[in-house]
C-alpha positions in Angstrom: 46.4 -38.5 74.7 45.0 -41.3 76.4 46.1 -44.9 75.3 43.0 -47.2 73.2 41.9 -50.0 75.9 43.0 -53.3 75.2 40.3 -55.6 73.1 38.6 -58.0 74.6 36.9 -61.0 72.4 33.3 -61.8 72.4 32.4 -64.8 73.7 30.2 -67.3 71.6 28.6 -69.8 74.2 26.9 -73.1 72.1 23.9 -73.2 74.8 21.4 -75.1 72.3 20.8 -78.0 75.3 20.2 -76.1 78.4 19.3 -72.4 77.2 19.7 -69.3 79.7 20.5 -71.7 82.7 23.4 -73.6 81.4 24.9 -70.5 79.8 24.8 -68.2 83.3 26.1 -71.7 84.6 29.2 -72.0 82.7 30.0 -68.0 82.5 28.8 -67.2 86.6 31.9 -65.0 87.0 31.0 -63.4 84.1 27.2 -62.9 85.4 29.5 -61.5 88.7 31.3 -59.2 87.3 28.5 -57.9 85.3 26.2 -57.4 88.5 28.7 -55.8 90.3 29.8 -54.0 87.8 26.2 -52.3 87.1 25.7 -52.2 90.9 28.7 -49.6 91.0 27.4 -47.1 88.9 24.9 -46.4 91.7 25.3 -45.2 95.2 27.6 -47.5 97.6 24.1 -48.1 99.9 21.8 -49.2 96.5 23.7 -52.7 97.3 21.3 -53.4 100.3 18.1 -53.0 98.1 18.6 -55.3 95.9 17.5 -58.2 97.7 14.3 -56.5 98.5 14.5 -55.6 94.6 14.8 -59.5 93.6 11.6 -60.3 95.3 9.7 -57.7 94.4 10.6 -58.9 90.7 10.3 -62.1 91.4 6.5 -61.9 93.0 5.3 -59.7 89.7 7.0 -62.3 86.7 5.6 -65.3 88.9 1.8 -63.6 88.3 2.8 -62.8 84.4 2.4 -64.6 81.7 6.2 -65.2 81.2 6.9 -69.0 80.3 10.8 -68.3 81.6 10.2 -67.9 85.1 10.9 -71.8 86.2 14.4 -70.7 84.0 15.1 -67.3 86.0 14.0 -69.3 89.5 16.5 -72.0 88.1 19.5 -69.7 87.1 19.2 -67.5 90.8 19.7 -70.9 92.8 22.8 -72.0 90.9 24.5 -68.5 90.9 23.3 -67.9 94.4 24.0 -64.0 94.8 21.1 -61.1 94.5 20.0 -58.8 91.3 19.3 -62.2 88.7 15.6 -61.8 88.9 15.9 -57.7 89.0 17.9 -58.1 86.3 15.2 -59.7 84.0 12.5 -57.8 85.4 14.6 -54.1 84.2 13.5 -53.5 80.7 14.8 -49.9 80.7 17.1 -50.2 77.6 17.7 -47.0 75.5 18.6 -48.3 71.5 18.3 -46.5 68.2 17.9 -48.7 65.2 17.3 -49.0 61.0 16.1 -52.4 59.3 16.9 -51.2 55.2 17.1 -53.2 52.2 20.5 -53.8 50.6 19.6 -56.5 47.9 18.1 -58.5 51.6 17.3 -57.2 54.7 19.8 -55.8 57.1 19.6 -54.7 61.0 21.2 -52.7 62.8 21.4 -51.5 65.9 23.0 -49.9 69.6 21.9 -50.1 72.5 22.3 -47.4 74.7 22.0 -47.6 78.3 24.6 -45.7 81.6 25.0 -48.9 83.4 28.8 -49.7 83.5 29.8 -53.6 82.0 27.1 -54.0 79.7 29.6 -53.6 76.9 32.3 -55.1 78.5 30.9 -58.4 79.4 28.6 -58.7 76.0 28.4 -62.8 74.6 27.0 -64.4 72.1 24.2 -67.4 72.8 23.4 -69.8 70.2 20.1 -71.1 71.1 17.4 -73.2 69.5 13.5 -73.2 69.7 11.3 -75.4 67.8 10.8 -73.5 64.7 15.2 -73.4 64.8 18.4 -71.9 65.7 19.1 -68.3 66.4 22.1 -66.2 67.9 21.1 -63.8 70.9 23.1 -60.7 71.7 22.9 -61.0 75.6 24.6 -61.5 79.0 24.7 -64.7 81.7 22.2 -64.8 83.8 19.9 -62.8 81.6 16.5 -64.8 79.7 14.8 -62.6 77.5 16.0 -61.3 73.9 17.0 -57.9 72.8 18.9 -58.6 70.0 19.0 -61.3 67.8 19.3 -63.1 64.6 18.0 -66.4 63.2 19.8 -67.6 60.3 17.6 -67.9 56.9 14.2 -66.5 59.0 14.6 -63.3 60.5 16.4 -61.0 63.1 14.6 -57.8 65.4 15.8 -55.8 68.3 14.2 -53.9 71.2 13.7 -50.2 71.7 12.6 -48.6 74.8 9.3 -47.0 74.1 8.6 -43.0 75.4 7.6 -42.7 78.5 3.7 -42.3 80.0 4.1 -38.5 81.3 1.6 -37.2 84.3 4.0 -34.2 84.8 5.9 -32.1 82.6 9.0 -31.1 84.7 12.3 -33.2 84.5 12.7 -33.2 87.9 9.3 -35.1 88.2 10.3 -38.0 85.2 11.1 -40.4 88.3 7.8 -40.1 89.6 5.8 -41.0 86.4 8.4 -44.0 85.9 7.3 -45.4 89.4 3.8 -44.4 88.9 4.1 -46.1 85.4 5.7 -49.1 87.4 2.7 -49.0 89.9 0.1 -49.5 86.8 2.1 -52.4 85.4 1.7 -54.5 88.6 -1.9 -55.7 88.2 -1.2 -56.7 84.6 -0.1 -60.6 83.7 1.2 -59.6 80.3 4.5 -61.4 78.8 7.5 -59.1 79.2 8.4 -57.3 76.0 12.2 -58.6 76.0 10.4 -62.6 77.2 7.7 -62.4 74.2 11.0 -61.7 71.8 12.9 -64.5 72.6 9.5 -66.7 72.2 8.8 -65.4 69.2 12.1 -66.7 68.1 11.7 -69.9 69.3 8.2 -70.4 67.9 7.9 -68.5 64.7 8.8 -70.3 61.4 9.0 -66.9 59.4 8.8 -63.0 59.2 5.5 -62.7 58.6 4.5 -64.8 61.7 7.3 -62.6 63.8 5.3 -60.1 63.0 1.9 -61.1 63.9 3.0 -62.3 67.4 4.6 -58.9 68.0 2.1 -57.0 67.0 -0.8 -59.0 68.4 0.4 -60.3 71.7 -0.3 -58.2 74.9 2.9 -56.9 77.0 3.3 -55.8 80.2 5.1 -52.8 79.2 5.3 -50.8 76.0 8.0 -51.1 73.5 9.7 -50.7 70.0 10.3 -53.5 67.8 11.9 -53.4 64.5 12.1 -56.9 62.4 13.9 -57.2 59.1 13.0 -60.9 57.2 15.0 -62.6 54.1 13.3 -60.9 51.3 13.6 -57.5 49.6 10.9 -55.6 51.3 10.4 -57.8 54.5 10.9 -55.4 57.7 8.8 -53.4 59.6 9.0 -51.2 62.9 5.9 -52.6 65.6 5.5 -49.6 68.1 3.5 -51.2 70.5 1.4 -50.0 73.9 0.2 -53.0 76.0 -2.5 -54.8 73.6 -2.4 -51.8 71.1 0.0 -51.6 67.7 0.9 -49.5 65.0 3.5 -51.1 62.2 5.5 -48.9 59.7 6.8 -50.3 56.7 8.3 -47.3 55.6 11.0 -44.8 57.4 12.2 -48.1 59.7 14.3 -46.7 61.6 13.3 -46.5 65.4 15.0 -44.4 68.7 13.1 -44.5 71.8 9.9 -41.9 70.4 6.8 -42.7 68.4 7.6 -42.0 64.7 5.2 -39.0 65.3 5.6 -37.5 69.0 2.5 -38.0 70.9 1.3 -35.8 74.0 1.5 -36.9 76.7 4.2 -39.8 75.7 7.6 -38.5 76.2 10.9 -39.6 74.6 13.1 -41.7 76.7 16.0 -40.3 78.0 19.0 -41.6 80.7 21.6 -40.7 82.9 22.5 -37.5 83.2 19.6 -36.6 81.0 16.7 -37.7 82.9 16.7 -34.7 85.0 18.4 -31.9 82.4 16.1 -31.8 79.6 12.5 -30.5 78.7 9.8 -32.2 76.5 11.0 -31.3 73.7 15.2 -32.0 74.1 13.6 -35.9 75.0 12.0 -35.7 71.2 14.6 -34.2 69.6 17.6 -36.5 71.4 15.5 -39.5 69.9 14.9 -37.8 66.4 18.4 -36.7 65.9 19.6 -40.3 66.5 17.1 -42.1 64.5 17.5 -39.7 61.4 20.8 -39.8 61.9 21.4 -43.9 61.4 18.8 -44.3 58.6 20.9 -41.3 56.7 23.6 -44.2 56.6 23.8 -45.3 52.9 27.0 -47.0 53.0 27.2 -50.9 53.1 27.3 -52.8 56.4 30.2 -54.7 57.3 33.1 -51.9 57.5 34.0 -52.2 61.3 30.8 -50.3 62.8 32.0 -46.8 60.7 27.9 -46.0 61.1 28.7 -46.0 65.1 29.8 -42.0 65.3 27.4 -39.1 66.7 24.7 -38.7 67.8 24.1 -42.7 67.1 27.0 -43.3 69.4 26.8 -41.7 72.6 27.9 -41.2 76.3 25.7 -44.3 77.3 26.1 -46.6 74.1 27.4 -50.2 75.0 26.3 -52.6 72.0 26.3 -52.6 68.3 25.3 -55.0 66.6 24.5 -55.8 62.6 22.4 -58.6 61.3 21.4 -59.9 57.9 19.4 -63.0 58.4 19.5 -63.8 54.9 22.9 -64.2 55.3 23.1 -65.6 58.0 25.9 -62.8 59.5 25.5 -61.1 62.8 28.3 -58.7 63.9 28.7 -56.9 67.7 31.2 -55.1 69.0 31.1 -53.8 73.0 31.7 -50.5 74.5 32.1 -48.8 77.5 33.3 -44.9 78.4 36.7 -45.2 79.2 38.8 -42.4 81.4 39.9 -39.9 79.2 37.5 -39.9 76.8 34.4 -37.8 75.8 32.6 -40.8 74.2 32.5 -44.6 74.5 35.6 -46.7 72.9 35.2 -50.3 71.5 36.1 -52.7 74.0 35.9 -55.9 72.3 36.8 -57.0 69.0 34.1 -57.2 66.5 32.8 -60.8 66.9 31.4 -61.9 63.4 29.1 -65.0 62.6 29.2 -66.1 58.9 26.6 -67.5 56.7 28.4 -71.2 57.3 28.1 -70.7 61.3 31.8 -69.8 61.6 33.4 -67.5 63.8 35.6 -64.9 63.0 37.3 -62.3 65.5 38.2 -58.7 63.7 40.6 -56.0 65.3 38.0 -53.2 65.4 37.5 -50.8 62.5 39.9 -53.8 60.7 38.9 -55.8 58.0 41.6 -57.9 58.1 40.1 -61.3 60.1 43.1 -62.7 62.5 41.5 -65.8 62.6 38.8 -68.1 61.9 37.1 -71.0 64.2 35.3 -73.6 63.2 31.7 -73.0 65.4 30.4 -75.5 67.6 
């Protein structure tokens, strides 16, 4: 029987004066490790292209309409060492997710995605914006949001949307991703994960989340699902580049349309992308989303909702938010040797309603101890 790994803690980085930049700053070996960490679940020789990968990022954010750039240019220069602008140019994420009414609003989500680390090296930013505070679920080095909560207005996460198919074969998925890549290039959209951090740091309440999501064109197409304060405030925003459809009922979201489209295609990853048809992609997607928002017990009993098909060989994030309450939970996770699925490699890092900190052994509610937040 292999042995459980040892539990890391979730770091919680108080980056309200200097964003993104001071945060990958003041955790660079973390944005290190993470890098090469990612880099090693490819071939030894995919190290040499990622220079060439960096500017080709770089050139396409510097012609779209993302405000961060100046931030990514900033945070590349301190740290010095190739794949930060790839990095936030890769919005490949795979996530299933439910927003559901328990008295408020609740969140929750995984992220799903075969790169190595992402679990591992998970932290906590608490950032502000104009309109306020709010806690983003992310990595050093990285600028956009794909998880996040603000206290007393709302809290959303990204989905990878399906996939624009030409072809029909598995073996030919990698060609309609770079010919989907080639058709994003002319376009000066906002990226999805860039308009979700803005919309954070500029909207005063749901119902203004959800007009910017819906309404803003995007370079790429993607899932979002919001939950607000009140009883009834959360939505899933499936969105094409300056097209939307909103749901306000069954919001739960994978990486498929609600209602599978021809010729979109569900997202799939790693070993999947070349080993299942049309229909697997679908049903992968539909068996994970009806599987999460079949969940009826309460949040808030050490990620119990994180078992399979929700939790799978390429999960490396859960997260739980109420932003009513002000609480956002996240545990990491990474496939380990010896096991079949993905173990919990951090504690469960918990932010209260009062902005404290509280570290849980995971699956334990007994807290070990509590620290007074900066």
């Amino acid at each position: 029987m292999p042995s459980q790994p040892k539990l890391a803690t979730v770091p919680v980085r108080d980056v309200r004066e200097g964003g993104p930049v001071r945060h990958a700053i003041e955790a660079r070996e973390v944005a290190r490790a993470l890098r090469d960490d990612c880099l090693a679940w490819f071939p030894a020789s995919a190290r040499y292209f990622v220079p060439s990968l960096d500017r080709i990022t770089r050139r396409w954010l510097t012609r779209s309409a993302s405000p961060y750039v100046p931030e990514i240019g900033a945070i590349a220069s301190a740290l010095n060492f190739p794949g930060i602008w790839f990095l936030n140019g890769s919005y490949e994420w795979g996530c299933t997710s439910l927003a559901r009414d328990d008295g408020v609003p609740w969140l929750a989500r995984t992220l799903d995605w075969p790169f190595p680390g992402l679990g591992r090296h998970v932290e906590i930013a608490h950032m502000r914006g104009p309109a306020g505070e709010f806690y983003s679920v992310t990595w050093p080095g990285f600028v956009g949001a794909l998880t996040a909560m603000a206290p007393g207005r709302f809290a959303a996460a990204i989905n990878q949307a399906p996939l624009w198919r030409r072809t029909r074969h598995p073996w030919l998925r990698l060609w309609d991703i770079g010919l989907n890549a080639i058709t994003t290039w002319p376009l000066r959209h906002i990226p999805p994960d860039q308009l979700l951090r803005q919309v954070f740091e500029s909207c005063a309440s749901y119902e203004e989340a959800k007009a910017r999501l819906e309404t803003t064109p995007i370079a790429r197409p993607v899932i979002y699902t919001l939950a607000g304060c009140t009883a009834g405030e959360r939505c899933v925003v499936e969105r094409t580049e300056e097209g939307f459809a909103t749901r306000i009922e069954n919001t739960g979201a994978a990486n498929d349309w609600l209602r599978s489209t021809e010729p979109w295609e569900a997202r799939v990853g790693g070993d999947l992308l070349f080993n299942c048809d049309y229909d697997e992609a679908a049903a992968n997607s539909r068996v994970r989303r009806e599987a999460l928002a079949a969940w009826a017990a309460p949040f808030g009993n050490g990620f119990a909702w994180v078992v399979p098909p929700v939790l799978n060989k390429f999960t490396r994030i859960a997260a739980e938010m109420c932003a009513a309450r002000g609480i956002l939970r996240v545990a990491g996770y990474e496939m380990m040797p010896g096991f079949d699925e993905p173990q919990a490699v951090t504690h469960i890092c918990e932010i209260g309603p009062s902005g404290d900190l509280a570290v849980r052994q995971h699956g334990d509610a007994t807290l070990e101890h509590d620290i007074a937040h900066p």
